[in-house]
C-alpha positions as CSV (number, residue, x, y, z in Angstrom):
1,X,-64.7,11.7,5.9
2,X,-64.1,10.4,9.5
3,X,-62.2,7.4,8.5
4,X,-60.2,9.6,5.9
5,X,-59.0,11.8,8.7
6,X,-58.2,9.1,11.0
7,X,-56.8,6.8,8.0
8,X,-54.4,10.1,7.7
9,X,-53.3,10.3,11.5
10,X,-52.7,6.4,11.6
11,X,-50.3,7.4,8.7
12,X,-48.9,9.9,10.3
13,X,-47.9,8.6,13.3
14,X,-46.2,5.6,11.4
15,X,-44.2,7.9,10.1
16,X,-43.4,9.4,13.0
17,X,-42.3,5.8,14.5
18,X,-39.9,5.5,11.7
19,X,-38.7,8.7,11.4
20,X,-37.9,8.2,15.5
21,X,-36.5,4.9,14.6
22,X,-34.3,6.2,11.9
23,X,-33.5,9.1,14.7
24,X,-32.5,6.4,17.3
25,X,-30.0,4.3,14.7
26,X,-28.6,7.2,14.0
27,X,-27.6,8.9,17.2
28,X,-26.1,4.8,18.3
29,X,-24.4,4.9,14.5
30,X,-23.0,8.5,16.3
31,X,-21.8,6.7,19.5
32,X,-20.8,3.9,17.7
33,X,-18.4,6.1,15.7
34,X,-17.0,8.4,18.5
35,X,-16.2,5.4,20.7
36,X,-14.6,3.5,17.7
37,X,-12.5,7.1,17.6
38,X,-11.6,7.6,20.8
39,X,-9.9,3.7,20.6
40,X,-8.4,4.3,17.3
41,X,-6.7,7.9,18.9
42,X,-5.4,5.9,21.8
43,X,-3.9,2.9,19.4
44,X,-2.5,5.8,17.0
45,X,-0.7,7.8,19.8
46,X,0.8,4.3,21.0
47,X,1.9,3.1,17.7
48,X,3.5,6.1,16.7
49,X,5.9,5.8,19.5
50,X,6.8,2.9,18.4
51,X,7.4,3.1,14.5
52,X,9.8,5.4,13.0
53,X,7.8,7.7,10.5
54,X,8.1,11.2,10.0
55,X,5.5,13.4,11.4
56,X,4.3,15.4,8.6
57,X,2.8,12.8,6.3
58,X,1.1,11.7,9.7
59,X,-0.5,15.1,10.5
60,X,-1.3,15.8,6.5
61,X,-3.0,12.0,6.8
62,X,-4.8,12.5,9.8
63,X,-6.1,16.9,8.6
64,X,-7.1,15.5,5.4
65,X,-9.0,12.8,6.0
66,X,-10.5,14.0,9.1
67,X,-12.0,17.2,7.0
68,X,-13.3,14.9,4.3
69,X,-15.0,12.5,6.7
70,X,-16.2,14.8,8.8
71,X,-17.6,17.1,5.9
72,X,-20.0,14.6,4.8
73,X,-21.3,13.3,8.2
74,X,-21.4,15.8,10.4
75,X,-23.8,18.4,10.1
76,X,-23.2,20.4,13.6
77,X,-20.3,22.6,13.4
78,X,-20.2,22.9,17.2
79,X,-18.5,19.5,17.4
80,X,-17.1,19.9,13.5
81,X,-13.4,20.7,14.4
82,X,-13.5,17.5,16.8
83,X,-14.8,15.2,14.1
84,X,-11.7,16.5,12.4
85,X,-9.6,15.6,15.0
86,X,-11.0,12.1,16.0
87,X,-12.2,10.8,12.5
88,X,-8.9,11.4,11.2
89,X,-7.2,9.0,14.0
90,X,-9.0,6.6,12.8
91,X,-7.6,6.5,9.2
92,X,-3.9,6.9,10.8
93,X,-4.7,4.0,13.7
94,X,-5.9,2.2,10.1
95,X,-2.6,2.6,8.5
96,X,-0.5,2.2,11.3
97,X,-2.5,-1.1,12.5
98,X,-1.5,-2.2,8.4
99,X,1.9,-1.5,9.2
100,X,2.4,-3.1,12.0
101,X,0.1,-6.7,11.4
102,X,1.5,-7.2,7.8
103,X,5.2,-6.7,8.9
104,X,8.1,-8.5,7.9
105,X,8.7,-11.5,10.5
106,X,12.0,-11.1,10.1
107,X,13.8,-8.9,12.8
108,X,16.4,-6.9,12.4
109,X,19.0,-5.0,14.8
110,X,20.3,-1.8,14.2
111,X,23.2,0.0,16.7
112,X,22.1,3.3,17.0
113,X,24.3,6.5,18.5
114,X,22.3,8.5,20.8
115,X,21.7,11.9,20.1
116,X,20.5,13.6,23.4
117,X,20.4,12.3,26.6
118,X,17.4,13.5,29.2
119,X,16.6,13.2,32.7
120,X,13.7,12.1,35.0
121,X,11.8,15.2,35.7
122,X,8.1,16.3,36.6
123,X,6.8,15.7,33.1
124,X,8.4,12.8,31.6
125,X,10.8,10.0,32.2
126,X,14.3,9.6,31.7
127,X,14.9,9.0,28.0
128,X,17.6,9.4,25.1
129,X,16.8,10.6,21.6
130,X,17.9,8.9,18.3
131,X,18.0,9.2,14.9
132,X,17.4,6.3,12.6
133,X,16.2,6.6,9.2
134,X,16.2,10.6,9.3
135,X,13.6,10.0,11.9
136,X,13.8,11.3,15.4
137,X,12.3,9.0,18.2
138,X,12.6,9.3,21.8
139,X,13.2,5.6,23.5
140,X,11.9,5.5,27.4
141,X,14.9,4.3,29.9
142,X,13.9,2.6,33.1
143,X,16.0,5.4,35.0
144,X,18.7,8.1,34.8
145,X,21.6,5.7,35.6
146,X,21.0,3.9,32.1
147,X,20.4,6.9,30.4
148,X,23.8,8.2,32.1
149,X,25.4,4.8,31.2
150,X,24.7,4.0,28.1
151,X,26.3,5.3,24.8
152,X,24.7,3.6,22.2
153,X,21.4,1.7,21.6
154,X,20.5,-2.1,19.8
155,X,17.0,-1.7,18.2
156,X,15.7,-4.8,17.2
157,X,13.4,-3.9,14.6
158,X,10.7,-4.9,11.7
159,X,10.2,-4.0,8.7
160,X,6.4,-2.8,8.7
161,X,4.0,-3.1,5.3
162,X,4.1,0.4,4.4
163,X,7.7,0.7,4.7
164,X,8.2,2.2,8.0
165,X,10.4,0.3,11.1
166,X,8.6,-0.9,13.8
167,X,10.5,-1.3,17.4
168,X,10.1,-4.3,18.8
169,X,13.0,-4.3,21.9
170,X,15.6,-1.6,22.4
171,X,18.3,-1.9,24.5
172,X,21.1,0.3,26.5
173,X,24.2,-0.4,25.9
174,X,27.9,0.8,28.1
175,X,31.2,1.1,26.3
């Protein structure tokens, strides 16, 4: 009866150990996946500056697949809403990391009115908006006096693999 009861503890505390174990992989599979999130938010926000694709398909990418991913792995609803937020960056950084490494090689240059003209002030720099492929985009100037000076814009662009432009240069322009 002895070495029943002790066969049965020896068991239970293997399983235990693995159920630790498992415990352990999981929470680094956890890390793991916010870090890889937190990179893939910081690569999308950067590459969406520079590619000209409208904003809605975006945001409907990045809801949806943030609510399916984050419906089957995470459990705790306290942190639920920011699964949303950061698993879904990583299926946008996914398609706009596509887009941009299976581009076109060849570049093309576009002359481009500009439609608003802006200022340096607290919050951002001086830049000028333009339109290009029914898509707004806001192109950074180095100060006002090129934003003031300049009438017109040369993208030099690429043609990305999902279809969207990716700028490469841009550059101001005087009449």
């Amino acid at each position: 009866m002895y070495k029943a009861i002790q066969k049965f503890k020896n068991q239970q505390q293997q399983q235990n150990k693995k159920r630790e174990l498992k415990a352990k992989r999981l929470k680094i599979a956890e890390y793991i996946l916010w870090g890889m999130s937190v990179v893939s938010l910081c690569y999308a926000f950067h590459k969406l500056d520079d590619t000209f694709v409208p904003r809605w398909p975006v945001v409907s990418i990045w809801v949806l697949s943030g609510l399916v991913v984050s419906a089957f792995l995470i459990k705790d609803m306290k942190v639920f809403w920011g699964g949303v937020f950061f698993s879904g960056a990583i299926s946008v950084a996914v398609l706009l990391l596509l887009n941009n490494v299976f581009c076109d090689k060849q570049e093309r240059v576009f002359k481009v009115n500009i439609r608003h003209k802006y200022h340096d002030g607290s919050k951002r720099r001086a830049h000028v908006d333009v339109e290009f492929g029914e898509t707004d985009r806001s192109i950074l100037a180095i100060n006002d006096d090129q934003v003031d000076t300049s009438s017109y814009i040369i993208l030099t662009l690429n043609r990305g693999y999902l279809g969207y432009y990716i700028i490469r240069s841009a550059k101001f322009v005087k009449d």
